[in-house]
PyMOL Python script that loads the backbone (N, CA, C, O; Angstrom):
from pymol import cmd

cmd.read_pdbstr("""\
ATOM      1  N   UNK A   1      98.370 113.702 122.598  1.00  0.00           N
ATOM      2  CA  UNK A   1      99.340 113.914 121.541  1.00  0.00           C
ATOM      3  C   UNK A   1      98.635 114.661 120.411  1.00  0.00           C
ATOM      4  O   UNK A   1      97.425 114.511 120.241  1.00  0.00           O
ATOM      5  N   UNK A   2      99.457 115.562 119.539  1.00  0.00           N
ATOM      6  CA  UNK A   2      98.502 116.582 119.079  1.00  0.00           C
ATOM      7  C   UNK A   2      99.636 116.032 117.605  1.00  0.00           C
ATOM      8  O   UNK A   2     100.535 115.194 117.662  1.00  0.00           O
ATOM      9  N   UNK A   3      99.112 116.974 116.188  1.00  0.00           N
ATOM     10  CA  UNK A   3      99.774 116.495 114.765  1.00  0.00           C
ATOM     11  C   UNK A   3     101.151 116.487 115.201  1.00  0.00           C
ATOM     12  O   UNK A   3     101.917 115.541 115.017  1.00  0.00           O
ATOM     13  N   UNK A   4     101.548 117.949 115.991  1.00  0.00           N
ATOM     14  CA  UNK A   4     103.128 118.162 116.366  1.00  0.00           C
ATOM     15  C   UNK A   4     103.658 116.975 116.465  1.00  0.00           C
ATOM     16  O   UNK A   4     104.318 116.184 115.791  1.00  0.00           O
ATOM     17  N   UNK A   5     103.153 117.081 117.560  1.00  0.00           N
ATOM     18  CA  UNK A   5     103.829 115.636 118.330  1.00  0.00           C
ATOM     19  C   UNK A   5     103.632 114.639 118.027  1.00  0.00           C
ATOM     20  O   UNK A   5     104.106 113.824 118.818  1.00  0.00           O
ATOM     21  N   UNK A   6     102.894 114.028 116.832  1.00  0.00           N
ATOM     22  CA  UNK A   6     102.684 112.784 116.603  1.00  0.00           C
ATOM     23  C   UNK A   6     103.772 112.518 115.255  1.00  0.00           C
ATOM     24  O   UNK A   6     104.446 111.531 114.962  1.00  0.00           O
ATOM     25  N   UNK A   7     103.605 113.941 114.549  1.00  0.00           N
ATOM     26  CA  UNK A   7     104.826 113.674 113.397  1.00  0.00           C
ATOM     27  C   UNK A   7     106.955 113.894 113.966  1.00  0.00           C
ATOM     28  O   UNK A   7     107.970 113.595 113.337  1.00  0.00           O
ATOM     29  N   UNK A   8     106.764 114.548 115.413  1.00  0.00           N
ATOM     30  CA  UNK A   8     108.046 114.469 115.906  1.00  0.00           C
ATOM     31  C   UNK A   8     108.173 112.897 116.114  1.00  0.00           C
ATOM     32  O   UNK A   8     109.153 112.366 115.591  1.00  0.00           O
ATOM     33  N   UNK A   9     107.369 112.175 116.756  1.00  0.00           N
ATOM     34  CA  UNK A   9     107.261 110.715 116.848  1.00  0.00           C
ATOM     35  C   UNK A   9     107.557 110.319 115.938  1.00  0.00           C
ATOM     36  O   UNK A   9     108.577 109.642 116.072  1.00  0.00           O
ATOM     37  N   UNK A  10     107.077 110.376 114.629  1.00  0.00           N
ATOM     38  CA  UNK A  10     107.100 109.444 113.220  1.00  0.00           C
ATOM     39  C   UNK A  10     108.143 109.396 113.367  1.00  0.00           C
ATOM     40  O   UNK A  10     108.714 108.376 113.755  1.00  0.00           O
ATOM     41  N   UNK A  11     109.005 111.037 112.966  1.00  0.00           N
ATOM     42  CA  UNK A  11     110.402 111.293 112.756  1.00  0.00           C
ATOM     43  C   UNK A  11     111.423 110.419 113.287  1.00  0.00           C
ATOM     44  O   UNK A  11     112.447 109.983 112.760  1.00  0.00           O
ATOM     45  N   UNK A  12     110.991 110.274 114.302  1.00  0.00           N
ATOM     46  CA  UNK A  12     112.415 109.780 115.193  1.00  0.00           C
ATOM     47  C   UNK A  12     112.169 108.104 115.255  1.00  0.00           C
ATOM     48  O   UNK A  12     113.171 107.390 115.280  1.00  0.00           O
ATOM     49  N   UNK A  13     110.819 107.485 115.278  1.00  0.00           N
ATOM     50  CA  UNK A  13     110.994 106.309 115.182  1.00  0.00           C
ATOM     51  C   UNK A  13     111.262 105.891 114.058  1.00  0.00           C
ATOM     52  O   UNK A  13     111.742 104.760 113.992  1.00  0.00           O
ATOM     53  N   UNK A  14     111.013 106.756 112.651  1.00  0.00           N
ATOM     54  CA  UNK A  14     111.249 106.013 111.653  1.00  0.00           C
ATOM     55  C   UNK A  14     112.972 106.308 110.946  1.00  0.00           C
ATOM     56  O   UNK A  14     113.644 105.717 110.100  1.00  0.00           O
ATOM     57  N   UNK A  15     113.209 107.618 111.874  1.00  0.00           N
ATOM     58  CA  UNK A  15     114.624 107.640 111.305  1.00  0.00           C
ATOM     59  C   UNK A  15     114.494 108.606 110.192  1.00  0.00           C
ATOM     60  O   UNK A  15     115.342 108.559 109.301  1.00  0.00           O
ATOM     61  N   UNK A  16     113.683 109.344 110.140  1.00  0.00           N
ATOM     62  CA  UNK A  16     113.686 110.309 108.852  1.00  0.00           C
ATOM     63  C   UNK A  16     113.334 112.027 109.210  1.00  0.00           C
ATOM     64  O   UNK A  16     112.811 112.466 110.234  1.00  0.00           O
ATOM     65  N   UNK A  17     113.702 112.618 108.281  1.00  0.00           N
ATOM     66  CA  UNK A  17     113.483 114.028 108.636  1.00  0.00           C
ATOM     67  C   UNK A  17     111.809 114.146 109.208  1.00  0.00           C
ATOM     68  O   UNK A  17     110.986 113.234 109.290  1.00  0.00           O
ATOM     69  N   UNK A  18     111.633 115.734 109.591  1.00  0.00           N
ATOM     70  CA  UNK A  18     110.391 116.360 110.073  1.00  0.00           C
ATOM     71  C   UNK A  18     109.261 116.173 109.051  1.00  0.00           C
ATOM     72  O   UNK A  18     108.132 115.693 109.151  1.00  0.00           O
ATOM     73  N   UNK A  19     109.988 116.748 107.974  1.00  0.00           N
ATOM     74  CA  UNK A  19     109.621 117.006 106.618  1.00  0.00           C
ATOM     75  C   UNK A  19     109.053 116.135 105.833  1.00  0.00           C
ATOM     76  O   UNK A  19     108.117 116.255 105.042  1.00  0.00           O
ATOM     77  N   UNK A  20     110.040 114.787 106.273  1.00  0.00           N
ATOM     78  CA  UNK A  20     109.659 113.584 105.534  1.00  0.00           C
ATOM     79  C   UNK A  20     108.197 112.710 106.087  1.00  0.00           C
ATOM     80  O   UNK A  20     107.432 111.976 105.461  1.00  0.00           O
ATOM     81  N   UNK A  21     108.204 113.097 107.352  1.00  0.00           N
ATOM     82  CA  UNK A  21     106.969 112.471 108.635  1.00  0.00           C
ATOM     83  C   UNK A  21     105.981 113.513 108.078  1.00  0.00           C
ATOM     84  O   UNK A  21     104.948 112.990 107.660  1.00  0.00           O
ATOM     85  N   UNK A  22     106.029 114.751 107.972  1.00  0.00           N
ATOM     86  CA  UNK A  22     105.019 115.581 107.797  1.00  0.00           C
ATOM     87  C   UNK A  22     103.907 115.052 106.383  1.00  0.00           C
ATOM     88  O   UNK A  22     102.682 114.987 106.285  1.00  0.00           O
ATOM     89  N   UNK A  23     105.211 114.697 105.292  1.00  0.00           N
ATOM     90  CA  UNK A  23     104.314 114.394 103.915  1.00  0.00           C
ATOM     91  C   UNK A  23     104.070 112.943 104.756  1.00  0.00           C
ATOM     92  O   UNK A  23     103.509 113.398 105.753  1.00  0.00           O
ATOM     93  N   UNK A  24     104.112 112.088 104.885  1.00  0.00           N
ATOM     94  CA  UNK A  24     103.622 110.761 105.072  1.00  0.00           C
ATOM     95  C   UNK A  24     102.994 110.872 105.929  1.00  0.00           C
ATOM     96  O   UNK A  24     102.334 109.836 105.995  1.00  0.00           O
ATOM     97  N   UNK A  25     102.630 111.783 107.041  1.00  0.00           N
ATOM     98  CA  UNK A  25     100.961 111.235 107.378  1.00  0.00           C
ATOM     99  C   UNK A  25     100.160 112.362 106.882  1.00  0.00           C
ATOM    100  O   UNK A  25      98.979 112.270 107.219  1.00  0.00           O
ATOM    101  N   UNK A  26     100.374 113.129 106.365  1.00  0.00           N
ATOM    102  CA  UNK A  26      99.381 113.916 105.451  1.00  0.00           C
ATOM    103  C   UNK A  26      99.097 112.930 104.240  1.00  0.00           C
ATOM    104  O   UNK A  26      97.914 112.765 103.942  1.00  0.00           O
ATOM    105  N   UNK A  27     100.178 112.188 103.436  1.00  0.00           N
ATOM    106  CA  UNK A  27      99.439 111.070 102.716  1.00  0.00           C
ATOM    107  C   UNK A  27      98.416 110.252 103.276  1.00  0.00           C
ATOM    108  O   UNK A  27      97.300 110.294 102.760  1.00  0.00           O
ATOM    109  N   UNK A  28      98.716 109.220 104.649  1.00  0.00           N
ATOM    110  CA  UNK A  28      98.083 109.019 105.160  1.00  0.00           C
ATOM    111  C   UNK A  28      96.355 109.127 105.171  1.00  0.00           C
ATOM    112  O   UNK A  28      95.410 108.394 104.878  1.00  0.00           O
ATOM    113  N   UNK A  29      96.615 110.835 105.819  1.00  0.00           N
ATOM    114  CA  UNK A  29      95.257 111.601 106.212  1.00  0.00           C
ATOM    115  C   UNK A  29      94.387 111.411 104.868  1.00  0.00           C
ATOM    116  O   UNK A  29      93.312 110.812 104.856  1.00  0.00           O
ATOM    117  N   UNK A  30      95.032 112.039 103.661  1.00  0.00           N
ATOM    118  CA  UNK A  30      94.482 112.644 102.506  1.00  0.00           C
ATOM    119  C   UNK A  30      94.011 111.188 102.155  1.00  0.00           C
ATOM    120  O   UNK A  30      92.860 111.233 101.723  1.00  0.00           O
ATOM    121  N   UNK A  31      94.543 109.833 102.197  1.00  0.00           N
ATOM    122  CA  UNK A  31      94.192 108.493 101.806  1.00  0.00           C
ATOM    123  C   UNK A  31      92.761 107.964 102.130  1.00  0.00           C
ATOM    124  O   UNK A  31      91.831 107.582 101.420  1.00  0.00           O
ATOM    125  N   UNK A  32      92.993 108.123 103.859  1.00  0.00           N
ATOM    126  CA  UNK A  32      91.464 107.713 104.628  1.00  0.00           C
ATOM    127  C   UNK A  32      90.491 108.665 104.046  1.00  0.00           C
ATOM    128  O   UNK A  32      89.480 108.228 103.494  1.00  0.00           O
ATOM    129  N   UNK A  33      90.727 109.957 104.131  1.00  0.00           N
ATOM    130  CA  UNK A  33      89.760 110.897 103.573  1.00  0.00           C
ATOM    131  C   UNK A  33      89.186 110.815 102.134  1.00  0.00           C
ATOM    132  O   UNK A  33      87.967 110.945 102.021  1.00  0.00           O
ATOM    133  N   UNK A  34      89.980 110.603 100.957  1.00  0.00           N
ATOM    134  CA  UNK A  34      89.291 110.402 100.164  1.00  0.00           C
ATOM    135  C   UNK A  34      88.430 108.760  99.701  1.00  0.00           C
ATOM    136  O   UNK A  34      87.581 108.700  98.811  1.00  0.00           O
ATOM    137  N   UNK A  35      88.836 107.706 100.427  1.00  0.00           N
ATOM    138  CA  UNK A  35      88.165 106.485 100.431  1.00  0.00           C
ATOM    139  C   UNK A  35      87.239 106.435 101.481  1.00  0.00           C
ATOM    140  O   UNK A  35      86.210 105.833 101.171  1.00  0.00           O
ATOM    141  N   UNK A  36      87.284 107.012 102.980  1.00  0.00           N
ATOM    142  CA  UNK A  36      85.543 107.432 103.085  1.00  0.00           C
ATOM    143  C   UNK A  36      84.732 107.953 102.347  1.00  0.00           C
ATOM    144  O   UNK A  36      83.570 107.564 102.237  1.00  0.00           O
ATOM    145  N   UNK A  37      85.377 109.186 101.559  1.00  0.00           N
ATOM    146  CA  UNK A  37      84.303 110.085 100.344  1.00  0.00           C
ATOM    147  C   UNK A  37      83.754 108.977  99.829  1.00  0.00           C
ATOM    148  O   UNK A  37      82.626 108.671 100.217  1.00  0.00           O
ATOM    149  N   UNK A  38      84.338 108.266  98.992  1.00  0.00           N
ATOM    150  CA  UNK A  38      83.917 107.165  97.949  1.00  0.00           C
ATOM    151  C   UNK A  38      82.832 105.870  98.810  1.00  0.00           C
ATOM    152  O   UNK A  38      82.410 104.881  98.210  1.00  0.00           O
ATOM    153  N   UNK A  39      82.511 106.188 100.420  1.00  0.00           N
ATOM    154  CA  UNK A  39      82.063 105.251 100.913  1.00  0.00           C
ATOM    155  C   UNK A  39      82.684 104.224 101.059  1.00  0.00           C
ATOM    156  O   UNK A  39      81.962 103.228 101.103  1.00  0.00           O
ATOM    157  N   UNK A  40      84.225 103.969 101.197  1.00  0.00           N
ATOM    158  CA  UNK A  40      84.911 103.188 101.402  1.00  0.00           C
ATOM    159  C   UNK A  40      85.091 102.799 102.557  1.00  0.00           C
ATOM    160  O   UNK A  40      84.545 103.402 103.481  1.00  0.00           O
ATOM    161  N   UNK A  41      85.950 101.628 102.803  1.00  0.00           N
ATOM    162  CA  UNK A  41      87.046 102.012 104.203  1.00  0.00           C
ATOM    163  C   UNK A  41      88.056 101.338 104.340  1.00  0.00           C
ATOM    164  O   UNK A  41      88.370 100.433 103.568  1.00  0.00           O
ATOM    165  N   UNK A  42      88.787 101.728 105.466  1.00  0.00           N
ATOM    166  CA  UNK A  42      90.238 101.671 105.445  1.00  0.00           C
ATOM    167  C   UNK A  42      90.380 101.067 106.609  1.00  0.00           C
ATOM    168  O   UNK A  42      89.934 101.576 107.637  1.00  0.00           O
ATOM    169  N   UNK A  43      91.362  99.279 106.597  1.00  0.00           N
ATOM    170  CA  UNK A  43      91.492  98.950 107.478  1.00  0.00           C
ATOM    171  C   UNK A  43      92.934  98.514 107.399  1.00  0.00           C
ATOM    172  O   UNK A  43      93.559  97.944 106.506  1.00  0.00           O
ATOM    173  N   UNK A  44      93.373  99.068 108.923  1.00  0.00           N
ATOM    174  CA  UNK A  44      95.348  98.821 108.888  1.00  0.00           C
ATOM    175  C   UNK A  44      95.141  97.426 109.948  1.00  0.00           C
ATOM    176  O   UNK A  44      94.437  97.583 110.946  1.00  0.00           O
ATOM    177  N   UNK A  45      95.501  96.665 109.800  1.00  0.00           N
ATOM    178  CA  UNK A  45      95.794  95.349 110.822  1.00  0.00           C
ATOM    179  C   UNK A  45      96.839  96.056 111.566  1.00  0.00           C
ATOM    180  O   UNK A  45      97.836  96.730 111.306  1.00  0.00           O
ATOM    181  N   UNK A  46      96.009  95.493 112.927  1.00  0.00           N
ATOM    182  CA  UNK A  46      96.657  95.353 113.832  1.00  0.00           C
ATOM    183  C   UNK A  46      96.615  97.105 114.835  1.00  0.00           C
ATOM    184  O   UNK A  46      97.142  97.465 115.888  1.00  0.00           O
ATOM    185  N   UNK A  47      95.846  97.693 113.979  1.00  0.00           N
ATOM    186  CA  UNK A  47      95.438  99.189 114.626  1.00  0.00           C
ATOM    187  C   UNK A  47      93.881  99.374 114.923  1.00  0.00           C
ATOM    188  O   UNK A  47      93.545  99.782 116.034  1.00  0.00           O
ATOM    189  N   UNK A  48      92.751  99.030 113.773  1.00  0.00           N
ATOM    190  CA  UNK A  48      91.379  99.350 113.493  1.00  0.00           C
ATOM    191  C   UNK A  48      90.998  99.693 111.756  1.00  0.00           C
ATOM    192  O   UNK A  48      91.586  99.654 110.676  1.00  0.00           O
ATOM    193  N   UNK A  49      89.970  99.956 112.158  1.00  0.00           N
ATOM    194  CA  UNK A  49      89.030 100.173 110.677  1.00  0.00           C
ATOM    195  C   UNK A  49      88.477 101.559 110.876  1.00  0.00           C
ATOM    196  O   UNK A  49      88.022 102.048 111.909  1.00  0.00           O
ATOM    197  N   UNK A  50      88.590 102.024 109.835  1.00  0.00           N
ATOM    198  CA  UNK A  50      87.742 103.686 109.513  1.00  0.00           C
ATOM    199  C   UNK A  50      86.718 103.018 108.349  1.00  0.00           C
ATOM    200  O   UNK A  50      86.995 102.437 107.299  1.00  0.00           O
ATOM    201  N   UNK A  51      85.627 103.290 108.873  1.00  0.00           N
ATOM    202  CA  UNK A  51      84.249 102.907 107.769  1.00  0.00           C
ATOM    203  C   UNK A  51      83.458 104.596 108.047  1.00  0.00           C
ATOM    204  O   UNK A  51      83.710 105.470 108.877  1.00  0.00           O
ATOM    205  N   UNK A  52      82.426 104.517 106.923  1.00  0.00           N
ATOM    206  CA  UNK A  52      81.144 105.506 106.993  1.00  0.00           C
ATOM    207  C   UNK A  52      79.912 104.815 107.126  1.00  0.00           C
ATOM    208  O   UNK A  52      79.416 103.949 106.406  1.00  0.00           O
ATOM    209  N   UNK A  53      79.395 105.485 108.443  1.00  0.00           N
ATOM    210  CA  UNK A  53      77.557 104.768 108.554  1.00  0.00           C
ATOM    211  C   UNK A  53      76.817 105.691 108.577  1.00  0.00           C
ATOM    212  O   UNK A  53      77.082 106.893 108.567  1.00  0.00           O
ATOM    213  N   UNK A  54      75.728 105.109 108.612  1.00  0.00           N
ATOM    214  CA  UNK A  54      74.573 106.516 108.453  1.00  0.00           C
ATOM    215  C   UNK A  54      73.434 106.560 109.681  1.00  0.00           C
ATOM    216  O   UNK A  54      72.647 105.791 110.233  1.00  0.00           O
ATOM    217  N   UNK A  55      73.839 107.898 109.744  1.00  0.00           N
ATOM    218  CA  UNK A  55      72.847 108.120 111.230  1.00  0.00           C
ATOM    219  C   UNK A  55      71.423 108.555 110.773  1.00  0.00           C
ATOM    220  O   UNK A  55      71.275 109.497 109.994  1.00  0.00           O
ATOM    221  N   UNK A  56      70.388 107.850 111.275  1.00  0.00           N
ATOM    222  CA  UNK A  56      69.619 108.295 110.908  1.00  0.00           C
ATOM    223  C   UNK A  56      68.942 109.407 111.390  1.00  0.00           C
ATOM    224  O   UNK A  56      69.238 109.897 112.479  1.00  0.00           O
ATOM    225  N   UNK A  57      67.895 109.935 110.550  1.00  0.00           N
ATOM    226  CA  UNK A  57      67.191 111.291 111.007  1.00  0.00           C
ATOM    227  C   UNK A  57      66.678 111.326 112.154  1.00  0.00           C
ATOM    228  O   UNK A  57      66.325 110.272 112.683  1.00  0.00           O
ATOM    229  N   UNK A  58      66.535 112.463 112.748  1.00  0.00           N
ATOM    230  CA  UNK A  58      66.222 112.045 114.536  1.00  0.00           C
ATOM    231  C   UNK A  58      65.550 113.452 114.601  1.00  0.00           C
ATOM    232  O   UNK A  58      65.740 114.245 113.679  1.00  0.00           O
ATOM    233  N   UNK A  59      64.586 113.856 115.921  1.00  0.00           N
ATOM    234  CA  UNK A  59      63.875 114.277 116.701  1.00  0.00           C
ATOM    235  C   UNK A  59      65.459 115.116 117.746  1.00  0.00           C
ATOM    236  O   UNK A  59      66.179 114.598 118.600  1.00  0.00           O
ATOM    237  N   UNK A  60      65.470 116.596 117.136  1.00  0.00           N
ATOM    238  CA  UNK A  60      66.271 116.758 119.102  1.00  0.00           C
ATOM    239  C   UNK A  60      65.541 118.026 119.373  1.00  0.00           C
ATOM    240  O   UNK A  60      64.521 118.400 118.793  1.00  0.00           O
ATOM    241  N   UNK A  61      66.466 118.916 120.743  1.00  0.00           N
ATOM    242  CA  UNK A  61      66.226 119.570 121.286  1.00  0.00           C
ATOM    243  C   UNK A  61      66.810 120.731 121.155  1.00  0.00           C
ATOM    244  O   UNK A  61      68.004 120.740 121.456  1.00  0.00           O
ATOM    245  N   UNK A  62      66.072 122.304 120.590  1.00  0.00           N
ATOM    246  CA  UNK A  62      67.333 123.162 120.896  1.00  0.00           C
ATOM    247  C   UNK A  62      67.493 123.667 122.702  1.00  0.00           C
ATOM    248  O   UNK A  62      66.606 124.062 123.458  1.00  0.00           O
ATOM    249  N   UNK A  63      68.333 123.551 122.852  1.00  0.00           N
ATOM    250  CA  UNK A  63      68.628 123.230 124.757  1.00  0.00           C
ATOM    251  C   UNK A  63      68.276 125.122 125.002  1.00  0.00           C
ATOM    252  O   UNK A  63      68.359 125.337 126.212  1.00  0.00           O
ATOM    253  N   UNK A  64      67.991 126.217 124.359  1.00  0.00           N
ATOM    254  CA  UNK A  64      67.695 127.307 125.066  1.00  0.00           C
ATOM    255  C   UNK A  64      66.037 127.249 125.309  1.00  0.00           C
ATOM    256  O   UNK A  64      65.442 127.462 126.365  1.00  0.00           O
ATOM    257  N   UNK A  65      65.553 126.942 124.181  1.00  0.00           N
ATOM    258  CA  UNK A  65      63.992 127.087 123.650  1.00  0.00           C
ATOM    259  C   UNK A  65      62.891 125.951 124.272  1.00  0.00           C
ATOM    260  O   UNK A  65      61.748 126.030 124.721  1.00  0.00           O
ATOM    261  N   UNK A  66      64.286 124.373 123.956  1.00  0.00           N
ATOM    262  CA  UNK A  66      63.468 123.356 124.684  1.00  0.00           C
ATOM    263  C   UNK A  66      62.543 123.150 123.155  1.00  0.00           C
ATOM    264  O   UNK A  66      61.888 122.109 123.210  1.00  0.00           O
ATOM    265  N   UNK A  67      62.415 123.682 122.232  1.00  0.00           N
ATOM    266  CA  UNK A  67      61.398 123.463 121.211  1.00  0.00           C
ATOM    267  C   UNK A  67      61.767 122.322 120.033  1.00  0.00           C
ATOM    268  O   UNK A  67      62.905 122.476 119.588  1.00  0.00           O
ATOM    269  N   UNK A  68      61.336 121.682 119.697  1.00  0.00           N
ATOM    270  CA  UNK A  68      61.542 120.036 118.940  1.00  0.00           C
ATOM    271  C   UNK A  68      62.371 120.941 117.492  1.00  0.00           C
ATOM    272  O   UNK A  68      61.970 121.933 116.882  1.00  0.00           O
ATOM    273  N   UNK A  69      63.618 120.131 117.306  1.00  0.00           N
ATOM    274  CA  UNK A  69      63.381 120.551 116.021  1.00  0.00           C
ATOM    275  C   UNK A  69      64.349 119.143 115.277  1.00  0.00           C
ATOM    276  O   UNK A  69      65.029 118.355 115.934  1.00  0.00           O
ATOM    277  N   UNK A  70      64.179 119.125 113.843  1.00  0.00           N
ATOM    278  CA  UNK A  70      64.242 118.104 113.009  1.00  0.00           C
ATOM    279  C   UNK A  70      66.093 117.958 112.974  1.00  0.00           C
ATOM    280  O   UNK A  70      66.670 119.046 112.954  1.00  0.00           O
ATOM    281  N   UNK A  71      66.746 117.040 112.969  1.00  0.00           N
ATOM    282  CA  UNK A  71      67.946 116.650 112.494  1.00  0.00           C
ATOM    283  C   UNK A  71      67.934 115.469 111.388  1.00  0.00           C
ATOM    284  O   UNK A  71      67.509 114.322 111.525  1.00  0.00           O
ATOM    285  N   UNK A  72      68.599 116.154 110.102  1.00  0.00           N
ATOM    286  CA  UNK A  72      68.574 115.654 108.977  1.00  0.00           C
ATOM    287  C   UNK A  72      69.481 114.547 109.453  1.00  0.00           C
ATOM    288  O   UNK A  72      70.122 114.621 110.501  1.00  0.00           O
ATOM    289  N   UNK A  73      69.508 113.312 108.470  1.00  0.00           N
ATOM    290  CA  UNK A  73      70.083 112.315 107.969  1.00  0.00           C
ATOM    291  C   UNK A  73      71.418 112.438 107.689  1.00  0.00           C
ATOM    292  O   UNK A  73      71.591 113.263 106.792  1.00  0.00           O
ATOM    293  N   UNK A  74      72.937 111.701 108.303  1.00  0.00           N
ATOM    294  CA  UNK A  74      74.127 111.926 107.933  1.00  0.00           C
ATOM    295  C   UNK A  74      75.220 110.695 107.863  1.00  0.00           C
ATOM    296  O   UNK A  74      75.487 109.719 108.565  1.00  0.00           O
ATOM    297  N   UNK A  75      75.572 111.109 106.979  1.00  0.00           N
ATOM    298  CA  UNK A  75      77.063 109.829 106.888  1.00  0.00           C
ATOM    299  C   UNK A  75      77.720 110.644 107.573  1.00  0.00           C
ATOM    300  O   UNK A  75      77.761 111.862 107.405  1.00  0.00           O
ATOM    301  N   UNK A  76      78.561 109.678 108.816  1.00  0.00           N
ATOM    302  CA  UNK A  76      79.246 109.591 109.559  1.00  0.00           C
ATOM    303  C   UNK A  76      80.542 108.735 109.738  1.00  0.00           C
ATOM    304  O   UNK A  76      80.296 107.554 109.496  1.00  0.00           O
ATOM    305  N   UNK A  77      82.088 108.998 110.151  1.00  0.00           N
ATOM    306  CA  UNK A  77      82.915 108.252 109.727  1.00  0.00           C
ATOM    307  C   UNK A  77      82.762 107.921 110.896  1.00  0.00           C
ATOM    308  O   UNK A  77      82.087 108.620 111.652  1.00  0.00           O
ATOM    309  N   UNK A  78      83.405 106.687 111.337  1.00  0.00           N
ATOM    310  CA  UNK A  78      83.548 106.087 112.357  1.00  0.00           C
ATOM    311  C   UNK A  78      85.093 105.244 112.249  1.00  0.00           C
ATOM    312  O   UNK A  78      85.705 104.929 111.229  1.00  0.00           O
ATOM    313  N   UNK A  79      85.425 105.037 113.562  1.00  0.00           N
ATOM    314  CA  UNK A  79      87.017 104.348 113.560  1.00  0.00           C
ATOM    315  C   UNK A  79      86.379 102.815 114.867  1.00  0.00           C
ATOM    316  O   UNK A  79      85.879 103.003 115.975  1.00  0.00           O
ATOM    317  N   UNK A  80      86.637 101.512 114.226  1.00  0.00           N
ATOM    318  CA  UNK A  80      86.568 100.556 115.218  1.00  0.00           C
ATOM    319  C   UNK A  80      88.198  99.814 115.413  1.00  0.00           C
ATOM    320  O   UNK A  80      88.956  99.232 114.637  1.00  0.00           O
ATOM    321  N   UNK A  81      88.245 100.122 116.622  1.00  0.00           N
ATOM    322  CA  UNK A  81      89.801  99.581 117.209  1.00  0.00           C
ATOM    323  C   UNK A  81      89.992  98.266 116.933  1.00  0.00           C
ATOM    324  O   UNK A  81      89.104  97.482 117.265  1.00  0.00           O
ATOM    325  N   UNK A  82      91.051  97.831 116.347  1.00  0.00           N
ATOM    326  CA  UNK A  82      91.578  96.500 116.548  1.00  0.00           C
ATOM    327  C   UNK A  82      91.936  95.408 117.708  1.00  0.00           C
ATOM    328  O   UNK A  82      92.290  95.980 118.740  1.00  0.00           O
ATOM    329  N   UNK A  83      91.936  94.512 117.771  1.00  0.00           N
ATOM    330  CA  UNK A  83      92.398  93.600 118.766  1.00  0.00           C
ATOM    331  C   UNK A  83      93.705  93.733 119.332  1.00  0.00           C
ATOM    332  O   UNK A  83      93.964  93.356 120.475  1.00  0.00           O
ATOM    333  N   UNK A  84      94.418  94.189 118.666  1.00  0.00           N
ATOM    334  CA  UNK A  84      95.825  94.512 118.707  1.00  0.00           C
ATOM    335  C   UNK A  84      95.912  95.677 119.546  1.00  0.00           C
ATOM    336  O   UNK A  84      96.843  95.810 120.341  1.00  0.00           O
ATOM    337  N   UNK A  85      94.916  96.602 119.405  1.00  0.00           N
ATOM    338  CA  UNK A  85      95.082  98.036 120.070  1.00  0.00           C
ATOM    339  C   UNK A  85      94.237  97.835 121.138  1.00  0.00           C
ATOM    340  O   UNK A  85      94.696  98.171 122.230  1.00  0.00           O
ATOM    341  N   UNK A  86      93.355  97.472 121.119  1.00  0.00           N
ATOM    342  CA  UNK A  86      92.429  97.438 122.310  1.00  0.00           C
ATOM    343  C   UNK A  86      93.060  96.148 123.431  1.00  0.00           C
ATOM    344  O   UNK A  86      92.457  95.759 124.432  1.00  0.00           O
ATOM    345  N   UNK A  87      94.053  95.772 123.081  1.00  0.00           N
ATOM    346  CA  UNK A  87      94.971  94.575 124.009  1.00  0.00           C
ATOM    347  C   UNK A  87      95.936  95.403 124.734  1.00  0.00           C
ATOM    348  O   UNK A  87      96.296  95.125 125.878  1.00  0.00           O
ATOM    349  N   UNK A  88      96.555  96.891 123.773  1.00  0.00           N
ATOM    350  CA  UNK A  88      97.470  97.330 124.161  1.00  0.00           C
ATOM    351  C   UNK A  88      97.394  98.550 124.860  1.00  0.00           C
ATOM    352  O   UNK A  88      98.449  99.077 125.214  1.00  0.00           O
ATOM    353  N   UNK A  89      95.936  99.267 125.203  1.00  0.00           N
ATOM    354  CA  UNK A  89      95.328  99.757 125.919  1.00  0.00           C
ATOM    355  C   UNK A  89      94.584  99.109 126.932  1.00  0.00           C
ATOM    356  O   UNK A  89      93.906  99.770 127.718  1.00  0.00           O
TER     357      UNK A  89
END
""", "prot")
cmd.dss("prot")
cmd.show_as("cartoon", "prot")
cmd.util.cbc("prot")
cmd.orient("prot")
């Protein structure tokens, strides 16, 4: 399922225009996004949690050269599924 199709979904299950699904999960989006910035996170019961962790610096490979090279340090968002979702999958 791609944005299309996930906001034709909204639409019709919630009973409201295209238009109206389009701003509400772009609220949505814009919500999680700026409370990871802040190192936050966002948890909906009964779906999962969006948190930020930090990967640490690591040792890789560039795969043509084969030659070591350094990967900096990164916050990373991560999504952990709920009980609810992982029951219903």
């Amino acid at each position: 399922m791609n944005k299309t199709e996930l906001i034709e979904h909204i639409a019709k299950q919630a009973d409201i225009s295209k238009a109206a699904a389009t701003r509400a999960l772009e609220a949505l989006i814009s919500g999680v996004k700026s409370t990871l910035k802040k190192n936050g996170s966002v948890a909906i019961a009964g779906f999962g949690t969006f948190a930020v962790t930090k990967r640490a610096a690591r040792t890789g490979r560039n795969p043509r050269t084969g030659a070591a090279i350094k990967i900096k340090a990164a916050k990373v968002p991560k999504f952990r599924p709920g009980k609810a979702l992982k029951d219903a999958v």
